[in-house]
Legacy VTK file of the C-alpha trace (Angstrom):
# vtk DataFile Version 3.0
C-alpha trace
ASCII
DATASET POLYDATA
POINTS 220 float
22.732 -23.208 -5.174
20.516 -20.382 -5.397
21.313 -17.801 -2.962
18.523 -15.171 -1.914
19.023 -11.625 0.049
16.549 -10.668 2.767
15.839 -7.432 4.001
14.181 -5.736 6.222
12.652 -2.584 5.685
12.530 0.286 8.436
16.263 1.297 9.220
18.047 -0.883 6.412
16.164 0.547 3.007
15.139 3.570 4.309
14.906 4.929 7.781
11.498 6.432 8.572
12.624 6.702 12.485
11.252 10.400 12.828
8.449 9.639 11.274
7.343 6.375 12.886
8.417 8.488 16.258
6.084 11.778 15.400
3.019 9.415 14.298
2.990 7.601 17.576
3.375 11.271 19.082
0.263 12.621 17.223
-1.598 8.905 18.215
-1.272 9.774 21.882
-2.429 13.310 21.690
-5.432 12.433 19.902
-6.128 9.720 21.941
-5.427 12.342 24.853
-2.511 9.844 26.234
1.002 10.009 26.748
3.856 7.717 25.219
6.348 5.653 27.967
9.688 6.624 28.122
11.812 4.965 26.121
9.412 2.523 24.270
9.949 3.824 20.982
13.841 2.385 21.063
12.532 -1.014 22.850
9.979 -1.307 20.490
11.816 -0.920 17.307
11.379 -3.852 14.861
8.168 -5.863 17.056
4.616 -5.541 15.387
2.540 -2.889 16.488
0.174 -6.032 17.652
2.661 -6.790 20.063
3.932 -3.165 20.746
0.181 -1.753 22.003
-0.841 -4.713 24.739
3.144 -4.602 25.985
3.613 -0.848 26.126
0.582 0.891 26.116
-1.103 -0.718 28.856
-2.205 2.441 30.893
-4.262 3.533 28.032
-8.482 2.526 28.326
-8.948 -1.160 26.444
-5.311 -1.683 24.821
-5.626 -5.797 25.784
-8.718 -6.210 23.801
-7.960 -7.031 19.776
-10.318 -4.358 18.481
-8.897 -1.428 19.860
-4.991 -2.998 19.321
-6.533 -2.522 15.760
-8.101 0.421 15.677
-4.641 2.019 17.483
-2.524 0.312 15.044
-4.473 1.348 11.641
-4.658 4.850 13.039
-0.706 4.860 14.018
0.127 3.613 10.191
-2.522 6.097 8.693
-0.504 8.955 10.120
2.750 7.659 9.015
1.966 7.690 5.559
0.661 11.230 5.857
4.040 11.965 6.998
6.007 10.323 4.660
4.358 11.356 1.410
3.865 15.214 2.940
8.078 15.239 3.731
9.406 12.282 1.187
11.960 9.884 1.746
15.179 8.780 0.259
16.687 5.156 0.219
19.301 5.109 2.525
23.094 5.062 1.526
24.432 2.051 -0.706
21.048 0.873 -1.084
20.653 1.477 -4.974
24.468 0.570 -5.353
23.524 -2.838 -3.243
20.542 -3.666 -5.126
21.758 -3.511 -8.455
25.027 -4.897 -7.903
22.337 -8.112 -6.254
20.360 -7.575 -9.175
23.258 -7.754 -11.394
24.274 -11.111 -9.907
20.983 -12.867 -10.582
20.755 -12.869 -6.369
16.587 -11.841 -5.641
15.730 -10.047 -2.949
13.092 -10.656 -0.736
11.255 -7.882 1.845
10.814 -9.646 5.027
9.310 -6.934 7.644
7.355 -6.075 10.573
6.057 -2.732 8.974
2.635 -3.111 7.274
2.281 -3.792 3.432
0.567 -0.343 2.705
3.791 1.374 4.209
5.984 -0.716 2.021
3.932 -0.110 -1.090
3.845 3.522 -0.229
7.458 4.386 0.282
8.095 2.130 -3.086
6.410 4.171 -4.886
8.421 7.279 -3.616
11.971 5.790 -3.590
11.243 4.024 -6.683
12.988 0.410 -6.053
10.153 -2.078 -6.959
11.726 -3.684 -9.750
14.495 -4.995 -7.442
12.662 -7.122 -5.011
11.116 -10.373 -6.121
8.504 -9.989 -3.152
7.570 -8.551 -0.142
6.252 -10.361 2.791
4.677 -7.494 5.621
2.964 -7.922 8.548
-0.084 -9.172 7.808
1.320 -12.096 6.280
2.767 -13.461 9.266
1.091 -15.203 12.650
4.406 -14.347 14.941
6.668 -11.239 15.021
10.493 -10.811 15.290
12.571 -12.308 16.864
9.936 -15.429 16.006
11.748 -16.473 12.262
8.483 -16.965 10.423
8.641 -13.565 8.834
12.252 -14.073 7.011
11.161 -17.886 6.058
8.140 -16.670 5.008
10.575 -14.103 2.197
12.913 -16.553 1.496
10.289 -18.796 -0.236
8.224 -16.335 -1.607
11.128 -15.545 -3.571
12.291 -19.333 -4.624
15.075 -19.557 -1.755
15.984 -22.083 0.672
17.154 -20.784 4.311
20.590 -22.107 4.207
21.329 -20.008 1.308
19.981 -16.777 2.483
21.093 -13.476 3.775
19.452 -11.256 5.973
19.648 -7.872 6.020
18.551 -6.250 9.584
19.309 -3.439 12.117
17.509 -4.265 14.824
18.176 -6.687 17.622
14.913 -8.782 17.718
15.403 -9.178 13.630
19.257 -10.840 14.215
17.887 -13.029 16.657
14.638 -13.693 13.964
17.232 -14.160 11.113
19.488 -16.520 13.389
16.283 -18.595 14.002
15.623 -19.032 10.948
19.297 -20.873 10.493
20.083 -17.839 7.840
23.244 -15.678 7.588
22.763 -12.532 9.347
24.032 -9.010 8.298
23.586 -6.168 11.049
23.503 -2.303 9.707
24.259 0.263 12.243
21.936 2.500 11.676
19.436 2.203 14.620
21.792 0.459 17.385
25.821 0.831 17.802
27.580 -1.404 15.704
29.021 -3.082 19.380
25.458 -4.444 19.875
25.171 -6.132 16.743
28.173 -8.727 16.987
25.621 -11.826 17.309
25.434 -11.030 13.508
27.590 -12.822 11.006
28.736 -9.086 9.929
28.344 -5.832 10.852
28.401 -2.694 8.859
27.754 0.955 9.339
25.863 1.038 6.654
25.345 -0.727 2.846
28.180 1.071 1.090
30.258 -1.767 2.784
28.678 -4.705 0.929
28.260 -6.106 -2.595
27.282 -8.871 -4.330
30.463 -10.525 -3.576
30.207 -10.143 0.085
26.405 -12.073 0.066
27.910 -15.077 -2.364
31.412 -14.789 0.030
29.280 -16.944 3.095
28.674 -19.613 0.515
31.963 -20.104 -1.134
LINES 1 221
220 0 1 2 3 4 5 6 7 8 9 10 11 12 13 14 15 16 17 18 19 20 21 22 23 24 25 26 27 28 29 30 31 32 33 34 35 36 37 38 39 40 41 42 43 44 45 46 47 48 49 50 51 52 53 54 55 56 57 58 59 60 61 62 63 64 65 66 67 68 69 70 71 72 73 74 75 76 77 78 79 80 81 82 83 84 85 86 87 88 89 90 91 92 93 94 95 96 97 98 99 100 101 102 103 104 105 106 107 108 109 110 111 112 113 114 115 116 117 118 119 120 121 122 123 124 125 126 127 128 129 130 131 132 133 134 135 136 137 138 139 140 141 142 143 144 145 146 147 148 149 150 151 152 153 154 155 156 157 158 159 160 161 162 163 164 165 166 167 168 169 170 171 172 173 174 175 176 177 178 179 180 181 182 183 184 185 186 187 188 189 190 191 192 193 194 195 196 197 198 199 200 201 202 203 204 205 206 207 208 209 210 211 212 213 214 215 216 217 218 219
């Protein structure tokens, strides 16, 4: 039995909310647009592939795959700018969490919406490379969340089978992605109330609630 820990990225490693919020603020006002109300908290976890056509439809040519791409590359763009200008921290009981997995021989496995440059960039920054085994993003994946390809996709990069792995997510379409996939699900309160989450196998507040133990518990 080999078990393997998932995670996603925005809102359980770090949380970049402000950031991913100002970028697609800046986006608009240099494409001279403005944002829909409320998208920002709908959209939280999907692809930004799926996020332009779906939300951004009043703005000139957002159906057609060229512009979804220029938008999209432009949108990530500024949210590195941001990051590395204001730095980032891991969020709490992430270090404790990943060595105490690390520690237990348990690899852990990015599996996220958020593009591969972001991930690569905020590693650098926070430092926590040497504790994931690999990172699937989202160019490495043909469907977004709640669709489970993206978490399957992590569990074998990193040698794991879906019935022995844990995700890790705080968003709703990612439970639904990880319970797709047939995998145990842990929800972090850190983007939605911890009442929402209960279609997860647990719910925390946040990572300073769970160890090694608690990943090998669902298998004992």
């Amino acid at each position: 039995m080999k078990v393997t820990a998932i995670f996603d990225w925005d809102g359980v490693i770090i949380d970049s909310h402000d950031q991913h919020e100002h970028s697609w603020s800046i986006l608009a006002q240099e494409e001279g647009n403005c944002l829909p109300a409320g998208f920002f908290k709908e959209s939280f976890g999907m692809r930004n592939e799926a996020i332009i056509p779906k939300f951004f439809s009043h703005w000139p040519n957002t159906q057609q795959p060229e512009e979804i791409a220029r938008l999209a590359d432009r949108k990530e763009h500024l949210y590195r700018q941001l990051v590395r200008a204001e730095g980032i921290e891991p969020l709490a009981g992430v270090c404790q969490l990943l060595t105490s997995l690390k520690e237990a021989d348990i690899p852990c496995s990015v599996g996220s919406s958020t593009p591969r440059a972001n991930i690569e960039a905020i590693m650098e920054i926070i430092k926590l490379s040497s504790f994931f085994a690999a990172i699937t993003a989202s160019e490495d994946v043909q469907e977004g969340k709640p669709d489970p390809e993206v978490f399957l996709k992590a569990a074998e990069k990193a040698g794991g089978t879906p019935e022995y792995s844990v995700v890790f997510e705080d968003a709703h379409v990612g439970i639904e992605a990880g319970l797709a996939a047939k995998m145990q699900v842990i929800a972090v309160a850190t983007t939605h109330p911890a009442e929402s989450l209960q279609k997860a196998h647990l719910v925390c507040e946040d990572l300073t609630e769970v160890t090694a133990e608690t990943v090998l518990g669902f298998f004992s």
